[in-house]
N, C-alpha and C positions, 0 to 999 in steps of 0.2 A: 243362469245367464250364459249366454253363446260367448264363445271366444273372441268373436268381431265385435259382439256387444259391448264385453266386458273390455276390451281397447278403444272402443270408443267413448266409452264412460271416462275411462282413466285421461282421454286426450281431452276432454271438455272438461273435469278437472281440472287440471293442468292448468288450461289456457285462463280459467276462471281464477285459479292460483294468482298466474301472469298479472291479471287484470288489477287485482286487488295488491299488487302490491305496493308500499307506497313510495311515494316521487322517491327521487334522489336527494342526498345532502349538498351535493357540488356537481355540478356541471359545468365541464368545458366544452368550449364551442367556439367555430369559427376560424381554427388552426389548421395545420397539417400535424396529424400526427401517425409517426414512425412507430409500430406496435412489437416490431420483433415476433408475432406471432404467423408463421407460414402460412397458414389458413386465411389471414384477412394482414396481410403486410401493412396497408394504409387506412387512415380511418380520418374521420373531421371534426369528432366528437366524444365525449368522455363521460358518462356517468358515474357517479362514487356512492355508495350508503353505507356510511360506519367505516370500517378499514379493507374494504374490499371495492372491487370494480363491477358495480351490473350493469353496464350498457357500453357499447363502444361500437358503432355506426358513423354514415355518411354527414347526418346532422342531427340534433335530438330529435328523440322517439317520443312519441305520445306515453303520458302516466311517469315521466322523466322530472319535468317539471310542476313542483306544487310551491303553497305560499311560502314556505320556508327552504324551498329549494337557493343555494346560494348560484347562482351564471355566471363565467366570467367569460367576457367573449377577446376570443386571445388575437383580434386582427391580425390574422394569417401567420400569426408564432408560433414554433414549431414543439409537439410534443413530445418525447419515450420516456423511454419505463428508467425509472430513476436509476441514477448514475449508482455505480461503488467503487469504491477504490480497497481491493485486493490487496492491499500492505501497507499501512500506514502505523503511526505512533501518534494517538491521541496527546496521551499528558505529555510526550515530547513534544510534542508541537504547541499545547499551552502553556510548556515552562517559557517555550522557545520566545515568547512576548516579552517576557523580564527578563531575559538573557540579552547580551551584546551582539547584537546580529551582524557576523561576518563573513555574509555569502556576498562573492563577488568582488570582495577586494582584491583589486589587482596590485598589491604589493605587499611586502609583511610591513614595510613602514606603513599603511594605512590601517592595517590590524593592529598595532601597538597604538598607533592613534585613537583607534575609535575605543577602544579598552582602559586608554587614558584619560579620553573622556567623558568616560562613564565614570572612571574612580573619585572624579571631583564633585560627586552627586553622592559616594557614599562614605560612612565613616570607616575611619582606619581599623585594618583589624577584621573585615566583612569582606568577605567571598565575593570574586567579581568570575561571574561564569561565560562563557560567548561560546556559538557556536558557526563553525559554517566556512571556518576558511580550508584555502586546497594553495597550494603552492605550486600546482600545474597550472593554473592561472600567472603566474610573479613573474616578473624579468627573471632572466636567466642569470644576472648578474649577483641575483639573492639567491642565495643557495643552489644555484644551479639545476635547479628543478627541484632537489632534495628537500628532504624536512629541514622548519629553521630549528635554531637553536634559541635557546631563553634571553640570552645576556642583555639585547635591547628593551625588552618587554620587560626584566628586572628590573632594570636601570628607570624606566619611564614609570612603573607601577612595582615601588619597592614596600611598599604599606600593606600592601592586601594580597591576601593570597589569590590568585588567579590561574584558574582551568577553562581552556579553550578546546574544544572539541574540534574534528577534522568535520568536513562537510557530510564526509559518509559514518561519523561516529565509530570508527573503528580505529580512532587514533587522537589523543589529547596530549597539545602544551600545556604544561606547566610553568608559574615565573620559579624564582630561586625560593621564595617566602613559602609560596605551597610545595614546593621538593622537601623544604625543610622540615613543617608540619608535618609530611607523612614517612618524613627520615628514609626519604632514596637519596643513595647517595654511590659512590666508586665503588662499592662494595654490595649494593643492590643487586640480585639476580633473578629473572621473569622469569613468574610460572610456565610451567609446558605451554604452546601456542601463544605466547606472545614476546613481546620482546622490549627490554629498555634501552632506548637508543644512547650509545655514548660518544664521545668525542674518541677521535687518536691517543689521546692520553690517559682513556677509562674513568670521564666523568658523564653525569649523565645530562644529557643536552634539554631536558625537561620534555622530550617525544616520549609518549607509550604508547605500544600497540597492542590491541585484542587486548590477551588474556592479562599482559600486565597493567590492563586501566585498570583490577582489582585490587593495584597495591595503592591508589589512588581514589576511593571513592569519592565522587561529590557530596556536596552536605543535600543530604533530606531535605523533600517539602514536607511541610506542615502541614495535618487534614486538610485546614481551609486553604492551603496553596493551592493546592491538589485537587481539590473540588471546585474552587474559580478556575483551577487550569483545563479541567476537565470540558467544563460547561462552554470556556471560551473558543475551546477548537472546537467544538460540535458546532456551536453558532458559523464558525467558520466555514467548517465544510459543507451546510448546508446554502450557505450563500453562493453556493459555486454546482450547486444540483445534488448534490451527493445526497443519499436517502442512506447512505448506510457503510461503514468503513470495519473492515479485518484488520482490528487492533492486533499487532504484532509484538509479543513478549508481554504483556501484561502479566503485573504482579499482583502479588495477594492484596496489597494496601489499592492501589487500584483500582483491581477487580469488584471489591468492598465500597471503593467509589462510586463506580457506572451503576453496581445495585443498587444504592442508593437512593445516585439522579432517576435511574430509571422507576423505580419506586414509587419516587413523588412526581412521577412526570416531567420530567426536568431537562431530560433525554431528547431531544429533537431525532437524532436518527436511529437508526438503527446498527449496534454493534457484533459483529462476531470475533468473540473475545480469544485470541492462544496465547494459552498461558504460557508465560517463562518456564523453564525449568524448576525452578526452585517453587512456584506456587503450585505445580503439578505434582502434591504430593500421593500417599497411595489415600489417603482420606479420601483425596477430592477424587482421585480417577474413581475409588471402589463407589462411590458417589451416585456415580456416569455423569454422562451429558447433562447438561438443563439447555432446553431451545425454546428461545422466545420469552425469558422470563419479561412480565410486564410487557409482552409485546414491543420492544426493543432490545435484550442482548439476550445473545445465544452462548455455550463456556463447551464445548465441544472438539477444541485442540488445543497443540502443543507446539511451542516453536522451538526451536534446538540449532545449535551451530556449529556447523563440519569446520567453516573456517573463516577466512574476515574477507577485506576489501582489494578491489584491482588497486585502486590510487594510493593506497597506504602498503602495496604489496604484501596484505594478508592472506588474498584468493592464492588458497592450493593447487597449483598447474602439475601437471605430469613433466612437464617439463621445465626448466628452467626460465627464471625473468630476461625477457632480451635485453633490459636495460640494468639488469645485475644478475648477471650470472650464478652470482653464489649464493641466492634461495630459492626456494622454489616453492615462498610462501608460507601460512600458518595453516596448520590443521590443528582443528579445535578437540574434536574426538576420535579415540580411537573407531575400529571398524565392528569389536564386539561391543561396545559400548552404545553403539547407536542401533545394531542389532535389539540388544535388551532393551532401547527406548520402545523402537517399533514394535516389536513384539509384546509389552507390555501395554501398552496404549490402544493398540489394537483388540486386545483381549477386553478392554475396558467398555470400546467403541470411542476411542478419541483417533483424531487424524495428527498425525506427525506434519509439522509445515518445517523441512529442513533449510536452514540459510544455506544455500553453496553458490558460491561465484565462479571458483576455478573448477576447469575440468575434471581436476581429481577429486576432488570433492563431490559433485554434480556423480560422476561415477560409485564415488564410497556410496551414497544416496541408493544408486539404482542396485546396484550389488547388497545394501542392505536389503531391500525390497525384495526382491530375486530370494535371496536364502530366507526371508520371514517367509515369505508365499511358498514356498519348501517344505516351511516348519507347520504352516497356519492354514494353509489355502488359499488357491488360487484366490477365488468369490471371498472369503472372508476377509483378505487385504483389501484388494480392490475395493471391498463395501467400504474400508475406512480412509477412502480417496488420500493418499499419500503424496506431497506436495513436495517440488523444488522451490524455496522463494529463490529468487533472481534469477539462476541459471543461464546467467553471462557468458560465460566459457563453455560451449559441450562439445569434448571432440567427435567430428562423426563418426565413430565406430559407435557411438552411445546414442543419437542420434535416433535412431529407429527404435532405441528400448523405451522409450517411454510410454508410446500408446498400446504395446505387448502389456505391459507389467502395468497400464491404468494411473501412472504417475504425474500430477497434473504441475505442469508449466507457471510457476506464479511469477510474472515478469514486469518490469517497470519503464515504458515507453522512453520517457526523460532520460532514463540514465545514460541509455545511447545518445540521444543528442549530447548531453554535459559528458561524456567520457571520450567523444570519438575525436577530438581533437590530441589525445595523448595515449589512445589505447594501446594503437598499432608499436608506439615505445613500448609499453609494455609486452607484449604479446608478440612483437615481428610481423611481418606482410604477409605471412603463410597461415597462421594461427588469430590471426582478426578474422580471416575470413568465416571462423566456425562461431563469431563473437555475438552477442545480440540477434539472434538469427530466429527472428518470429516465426519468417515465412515457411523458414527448411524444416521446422519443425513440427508445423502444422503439417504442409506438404507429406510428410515421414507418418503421421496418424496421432500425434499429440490430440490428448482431448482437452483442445483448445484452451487457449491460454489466459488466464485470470490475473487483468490487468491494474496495476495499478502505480504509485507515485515515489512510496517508502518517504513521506513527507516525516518531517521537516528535513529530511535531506535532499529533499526537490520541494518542487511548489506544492499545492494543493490542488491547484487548479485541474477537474480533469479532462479540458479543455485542450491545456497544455501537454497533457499525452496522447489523447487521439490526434494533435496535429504532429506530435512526434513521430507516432505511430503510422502516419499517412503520408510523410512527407522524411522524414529522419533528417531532417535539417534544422538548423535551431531559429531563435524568433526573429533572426534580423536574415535567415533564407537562403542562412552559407551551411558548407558541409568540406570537408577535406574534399570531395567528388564533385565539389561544384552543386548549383541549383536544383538537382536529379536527386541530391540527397547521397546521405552515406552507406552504399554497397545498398542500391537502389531497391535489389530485387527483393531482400528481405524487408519491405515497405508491407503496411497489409494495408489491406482494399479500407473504404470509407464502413463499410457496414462488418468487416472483420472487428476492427478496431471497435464499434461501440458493443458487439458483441461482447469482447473483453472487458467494458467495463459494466456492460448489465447481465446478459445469460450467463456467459462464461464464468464469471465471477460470482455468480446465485450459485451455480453448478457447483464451484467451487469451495461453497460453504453449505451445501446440501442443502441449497432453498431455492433448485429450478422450479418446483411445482408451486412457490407463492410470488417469487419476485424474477425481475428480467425481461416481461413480456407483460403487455398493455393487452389484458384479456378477461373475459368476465369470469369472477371467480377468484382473479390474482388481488395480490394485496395491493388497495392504490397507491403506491409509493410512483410519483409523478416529476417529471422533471421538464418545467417550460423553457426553451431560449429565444432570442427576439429572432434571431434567424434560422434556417431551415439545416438543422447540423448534417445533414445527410445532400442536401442541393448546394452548399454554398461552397464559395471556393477554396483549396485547401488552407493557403493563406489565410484565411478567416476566421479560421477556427476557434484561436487564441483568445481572439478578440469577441466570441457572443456572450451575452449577457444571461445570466440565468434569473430569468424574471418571476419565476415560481417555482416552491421544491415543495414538493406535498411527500407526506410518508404516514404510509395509515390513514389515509383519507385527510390528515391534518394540515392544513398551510403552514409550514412550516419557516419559509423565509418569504418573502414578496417584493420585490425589487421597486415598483411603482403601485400606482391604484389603479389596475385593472379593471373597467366598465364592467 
């Protein structure tokens, strides 16, 4: 057979292939949808069979539709490729439902309050835990911006021992009853990176920070806490689009979880698990990777912490706090210590996702990188995509090292909004300006930034961060800078931001080639909202409804009954 022959055989093939094969499981139709694929940006239609995407046109294609094909015709509701959120804490966030929820209280007498009552609900003697207050929020007449101290919370809850986390978990009240259970006392002294806050007179005010919430464990869930808490935040964030969240510090008892759920199907979305410290032992690294186990969680990094929080003055700055002089922060690990992490992890093929906030930190990070890729190579770092989470503080000198050395940006829209009312105290008018800085970053060759929430210390919603993201104003439309938003230019565009939270963020957990982009071939992980998240106005944002989250072809939440 001739050469022309034998290609035209093979194209009638093909199309015979094409022909024969059958309808679709799901079809949507009738929307706008946003594809993030540059080839075909827009499209009006969606074919799915099994957990992947064959078709996606102007409106269904012939051999699309058969009798068991399910349509749902979405009247002009807007489709992309399902949302992720880039740093969050699953089982945090489903203890966070039984816990005393104290975000937003605008005073500590309202935090002693809501902790009191709660205690009339349980018996004497039983742990009362809450999470979420910030005292940058309180009259300045409580403590003066500063951490409180226990003596009211004792007084009001003297029966129960009680642990109240900071909103950024990098800092927990205790009453007098739980000081005493874990025997801190005047004579207590915190491990390296952290610190026990005492009075002028060397008692302890019931504050820890970082490293000494170790002398302070919480009491343990129980499997089945753990596995309702597990299951409840998944329900969660799939009612808000998410197809898939970057579980940040997961532990062995955990991780032993989400296999589990995922196992038995149980798993709505899709997980990529970095393990804590302590469950990244040499077993599991000499192991390697597992991606995709059960077609929902991947166990392919490692989270690690240079150092703590701006609000709790744990982030490591190069230079001194403007609002106290005499620290200049927690740093969590030495600089050959985080060397032997990277260097080890990388050997394995696991990605390092390092916590750092302050500059110095953010810097230890990139100077680890630099001397690994030294030791390692260039390409064989780089393949193991090495991660700042937050990277709040970068002074510009460092600024340009990131897209050189392949360091990818894992940042959380929200916490500018919730931080920029008190930053500039911390930081000074000259050193905010390098703060939260998307745009400079990007600008500079960052390979783009992997967006996400760090929930339950923000909302869940990721809704709530592309409008942070687009606007850096908070929900009621104020900013220290007025309407324009806070230090305006590092604002990203409407299609930056959902970047961040789909390609960016696949990229992020090495799964640009299955998810992020609404393309045949990708995996159908789908996200419907009742309005056009990319047309509508920024204001908006907050407020659209996530009417369908498909993931693997699966309907996974459904907001109404969809025709």
């Amino acid at each position: 057979m001739t050469r022309p022959a034998l290609c035209l055989a093979l194209l009638l093939l093909a199309a015979a292939a094409r022909a024969e094969d059958p309808p679709a499981d799901l079809v949507l139709r009738g929307g706008v949808v946003h594809t993030l694929d540059p080839a075909r940006p827009r499209a009006g239609a969606v074919a799915v069979r099994g957990d992947r995407i064959v078709g996606v046109a102007d409106a269904p294609q012939a051999g699309w539709i058969g009798s068991g094909t399910r349509v749902i015709d979405l009247d002009g509701a807007c489709v992309v490729p399902g949302l992720w959120d880039a740093h969050g804490h699953l089982l945090s966030l489903g203890l966070a439902e039984a816990e005393v929820d104290l975000t937003g209280a605008r005073s500590f007498r309202e935090v002693v309050d809501r902790v009191a009552e709660r205690a009339k609900d349980v018996r004497p003697g039983e742990w009362i835990l809450g999470r979420g207050w910030d005292q940058n929020l309180w009259p300045k007449d409580e403590f003066g911006g500063e951490f409180p101290t226990h003596e009211r919370l004792s007084a009001a809850v003297p029966d129960h021992p009680v642990s109240l986390s900071r909103v950024d978990g990098h800092a927990a009240l205790l009453n007098a009853r739980a000081l005493a259970l874990h025997g801190i006392g005047p004579g207590t002294e915190a491990p390296p990176g952290g610190e026990v806050v005492k009075d002028a007179r060397g008692r302890p005010t019931g504050v820890l920070v970082d490293a000494a919430l170790a002398l302070a464990p919480e009491p343990e869930p129980t499997p089945a806490q753990m596995r309702a808490a597990l299951r409840a935040a998944a329900r969660t964030c799939v009612r808000y689009g998410l197809v898939g969240v970057h579980d940040a510090g997961v532990t062995a008892g955990s991780l032993a979880m989400l296999e589990e759920l995922a196992r038995a199907g149980q798993l709505p979305l899709r997980v990529y698990a970095m393990l804590s410290q302590s469950a990244a032992t040499g077993d599991v690294l000499a192991a390697g990777p597992r991606v995709n186990l059960h077609g929902r969680l991947t166990v392919r990094a490692i989270k690690t912490f240079v150092d703590g929080a701006l609000g709790s003055r744990g982030a490591w700055l190069l230079e001194p706090y403007a609002d106290r002089p005499d620290t200049r922060g927690l740093p969590q690990q030495s600089q050959e210590e985080l060397e032997a992490l990277l260097t080890k992890a990388t050997r394995y093929g696991f990605q390092v996702c390092a916590h750092a906030i302050g500059d110095a930190a953010v810097r230890r990070v990139l100077d680890a990188v630099e001397r690994v890729e030294a030791d390692l190579g260039r390409e064989r770092v780089r393949a193991a995509r090495p991660r700042v989470e937050h990277a709040q503080v970068v002074h510009p000198d460092d600024v340009a090292r990131f897209g050189p050395l392949g360091v990818i940006p894992s940042m959380q829209p929200t916490h500018a909004t919730s931080d920029m009312g008190w930053a500039e105290a911390r930081l000074g008018p000259e050193r905010v300006r390098s703060a939260y800085a998307w745009q400079t970053l990007l600008e500079a060759g960052a390979p783009g930034i992997a967006c996400g929430s760090d929930f339950p210390v923000e909302g869940v919603s990721p809704l709530w961060g592309l409008h942070a993201a687009v606007t850096r104003v908070d929900a009621d439309g104020k900013s220290p800078h007025g309407a324009g938003g806070w230090f305006p230019h590092q604002r990203l565009t409407r299609e930056q931001a959902l970047l961040g939270f789909t390609r960016w963020a696949c990229a992020a957990a090495f799964m640009e080639d299955d998810g992020g982009v609404i393309a045949v071939g990708r995996w159908a992980d789908l996200a419907v909202f009742d309005r056009d998240l990319l047309g509508c106005e920024p204001a908006a944002l907050r407020d659209l409804e996530a009417r369908l989250t498909i993931v693997g072809g699966q309907v996974v939440h459904e907001a109404a009954s969809p025709r």
